[in-house]
N, C-alpha and C positions, 0 to 999 in steps of 0.2 A: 372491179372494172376490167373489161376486155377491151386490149391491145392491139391494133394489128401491126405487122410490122416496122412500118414507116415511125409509127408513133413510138415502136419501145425503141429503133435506131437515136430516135430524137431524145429521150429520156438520157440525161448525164451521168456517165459512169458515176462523178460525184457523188449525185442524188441519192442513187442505189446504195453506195457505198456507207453512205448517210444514215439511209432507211435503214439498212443491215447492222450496225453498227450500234442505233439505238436501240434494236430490237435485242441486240445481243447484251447489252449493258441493262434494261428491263429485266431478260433471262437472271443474270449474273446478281441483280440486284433480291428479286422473289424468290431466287432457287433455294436461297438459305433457310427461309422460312417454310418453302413447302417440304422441304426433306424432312426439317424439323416436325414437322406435321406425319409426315408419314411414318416416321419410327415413331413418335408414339403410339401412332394405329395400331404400327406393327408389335408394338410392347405389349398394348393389351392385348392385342386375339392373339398372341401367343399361347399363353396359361391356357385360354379357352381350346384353342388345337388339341393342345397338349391333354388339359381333361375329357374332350372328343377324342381325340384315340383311345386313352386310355380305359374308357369307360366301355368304349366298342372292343376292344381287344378282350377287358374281363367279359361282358356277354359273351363273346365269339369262346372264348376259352371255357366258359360253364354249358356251351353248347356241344362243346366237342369232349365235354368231361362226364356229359349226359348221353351224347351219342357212345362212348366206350361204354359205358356202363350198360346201357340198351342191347349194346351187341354183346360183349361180354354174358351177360344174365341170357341172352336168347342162345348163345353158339352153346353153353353148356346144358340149357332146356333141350337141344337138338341133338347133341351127344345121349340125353338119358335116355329123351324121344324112340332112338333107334336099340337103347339097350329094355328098355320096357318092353318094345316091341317084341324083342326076343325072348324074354321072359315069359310074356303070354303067352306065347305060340308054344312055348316048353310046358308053364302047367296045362295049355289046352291037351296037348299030346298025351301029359299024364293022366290027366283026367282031375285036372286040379280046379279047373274051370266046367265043372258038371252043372254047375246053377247057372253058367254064363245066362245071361239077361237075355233075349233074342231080339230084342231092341237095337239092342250096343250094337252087338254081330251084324243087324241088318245096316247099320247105318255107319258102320266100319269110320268109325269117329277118330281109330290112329292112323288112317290110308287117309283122312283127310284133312289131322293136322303136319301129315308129312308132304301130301302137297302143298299146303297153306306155307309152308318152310322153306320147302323147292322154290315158290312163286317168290316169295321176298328176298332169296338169299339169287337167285338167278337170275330172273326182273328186273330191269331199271324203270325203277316205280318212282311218281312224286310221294310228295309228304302222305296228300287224300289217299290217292291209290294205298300205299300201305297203310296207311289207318284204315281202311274200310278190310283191310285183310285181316289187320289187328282184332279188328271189331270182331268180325265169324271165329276169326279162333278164340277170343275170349269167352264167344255163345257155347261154343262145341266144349272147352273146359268146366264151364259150368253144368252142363250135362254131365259129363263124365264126374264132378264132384259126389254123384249121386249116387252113380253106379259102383264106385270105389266102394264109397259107406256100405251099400248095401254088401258086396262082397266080401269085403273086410270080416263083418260080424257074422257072417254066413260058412266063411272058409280062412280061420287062423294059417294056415299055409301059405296065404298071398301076403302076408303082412310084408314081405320087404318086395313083394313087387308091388306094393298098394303103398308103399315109403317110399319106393325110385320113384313112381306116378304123382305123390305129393311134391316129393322135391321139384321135380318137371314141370309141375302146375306151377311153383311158387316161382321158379327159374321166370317162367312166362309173364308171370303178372309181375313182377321186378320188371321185368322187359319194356311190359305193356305201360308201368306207369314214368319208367326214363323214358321211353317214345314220346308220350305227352307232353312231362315236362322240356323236354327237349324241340319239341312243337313250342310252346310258348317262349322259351328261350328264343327262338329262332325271329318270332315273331316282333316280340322285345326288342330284340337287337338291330331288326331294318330300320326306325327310325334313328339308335344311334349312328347306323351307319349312313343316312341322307343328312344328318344333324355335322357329324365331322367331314362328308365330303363338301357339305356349303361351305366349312370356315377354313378346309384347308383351300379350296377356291378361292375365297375371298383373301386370306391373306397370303394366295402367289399374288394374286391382280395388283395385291399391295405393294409387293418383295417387285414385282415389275415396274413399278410406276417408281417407286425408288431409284431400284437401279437406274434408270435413267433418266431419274431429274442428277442423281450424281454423273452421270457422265455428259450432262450436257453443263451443268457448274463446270466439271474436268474442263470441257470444250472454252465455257464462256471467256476463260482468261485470252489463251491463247487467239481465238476470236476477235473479241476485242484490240489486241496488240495488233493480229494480223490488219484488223482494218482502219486501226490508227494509224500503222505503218503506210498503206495504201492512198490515204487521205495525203500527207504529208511529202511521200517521193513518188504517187504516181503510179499506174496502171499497165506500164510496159514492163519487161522485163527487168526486175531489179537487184535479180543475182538471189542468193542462200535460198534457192528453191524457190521464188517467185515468179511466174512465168507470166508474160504479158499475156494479162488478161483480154486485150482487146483484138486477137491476130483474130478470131472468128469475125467481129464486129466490121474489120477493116478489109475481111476478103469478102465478106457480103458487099460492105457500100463498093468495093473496086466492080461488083460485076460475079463474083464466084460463089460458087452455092454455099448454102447454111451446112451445118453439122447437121440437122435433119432433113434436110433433101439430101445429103449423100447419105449417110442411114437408110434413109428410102428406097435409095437407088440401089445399095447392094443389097437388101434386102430381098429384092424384086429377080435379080440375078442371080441371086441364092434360091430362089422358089423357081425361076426357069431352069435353073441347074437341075433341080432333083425332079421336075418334072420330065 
């Protein structure tokens, strides 16, 4: 129902005082039962939080225990990378690589898994982008699985540059397969983590609606007294911090503005000011 002013002047402090009163005594009477309510809400999605994190932290934790190992198995594939490389280049000099393939040579297969190395390890690549680099260089090692054998049994003398080349190979494909599994880890893990950000959501909304049905219980006593006390001595000023209530009510009916017409007004002289 809307008031205009005439009408709420006419409305009795009593009444109000009335209205307020029961409303506060209603409060004071439900607030027990609905706090009760709410901590037991809050009791169960507890546990549930608690196994939502935790369940999100072990993913997160087997992701970041896959990405080490990923990196780990590739920085030492990169290390051998560069010491193979030098290796070749010495039996080519010696003439140890006489049968070299012309295949391999044309398609210099270790200048382009050392840039495929550069590109991942310098790049800020997403997940795709380095799996599609993953992928060529897995192509180009299986190549090269081939060319090894064939040189192997053709020139005993490369056998420990054809063993760093193995080890290198198996460094990568260890690589190659924590990248994956570390992909589906990742994967795995975003619905735990949409699952525990709904319930630790849900039970602040909870932890809020608590706290302040208890501090409106805190309220409702002191409430209540105040405006039993008011009922009883009265709406002017009655001392211990009671201030009459009605000095606004009594300088409107004399003829003097409301609290919101002077708000208004300096308002407005606050905005001519800074104008």
């Amino acid at each position: 129902m809307v008031m205009d002013a005439e009408e709420l002047l006419r409305v009795k402090p009593e009444e109000l005082a009335e209205g307020l009163l029961a409303r506060w005594r209603v409060l004071d009477e439900q607030l027990p039962g609905v706090i009760r309510n709410l901590e037991a809400e809050e009791d169960a999605l507890s546990p549930k939080v608690e196994r939502a994190v935790e369940s999100h932290k072990s993913a997160n934790e087997k992701v970041s225990s896959l990405k080490d190992e990923r990196n780990e198995s590739q920085n030492l594939a990169r290390s051998l990378l560069s010491k193979v490389r030098k290796s070749g280049d010495n039996l080519s000099e010696t003439g140890g690589m006489v049968n070299l393939d012309p295949g391999w040579k044309k398609e210099k297969l270790l200048e382009e898994l050392e840039g495929i190395e550069s590109e991942i390890e310098t790049s800020a690549l997403d997940h795709k982008s380095e799996g599609r680099l993953i992928t060529r260089r897995k192509k180009l090692i299986e190549e090269n699985e081939k060319w090894l054998k064939d040189r192997k049994d053709a020139n005993p003398e490369m056998a420990e540059y054809v063993g760093a080349r193995r080890e290198m190979v198996d460094n990568f494909r260890r690589s190659e397969k924590a990248h994956t599994r570390m992909l589906d880890g990742v994967k795995k893990a975003q619905p735990l983590y949409e699952k525990k950000t709904a319930l630790q959501g849900e039970i602040r909304d909870v932890r809020r609606q608590l706290d302040r049905a208890k501090e409106l219980l805190s309220q409702s006593s002191r409430a209540i007294e105040h405006w039993e006390r008011r009922l009883k001595d009265g709406f002017g000023d009655i001392g211990s911090g009671h201030d009459d209530l009605l000095a606004d009510m009594h300088r409107v009916m004399s003829g003097g503005a409301s609290s919101f017409s002077k708000k208004g007004r300096r308002n407005a002289r606050k905005g001519g000011e800074e104008e």
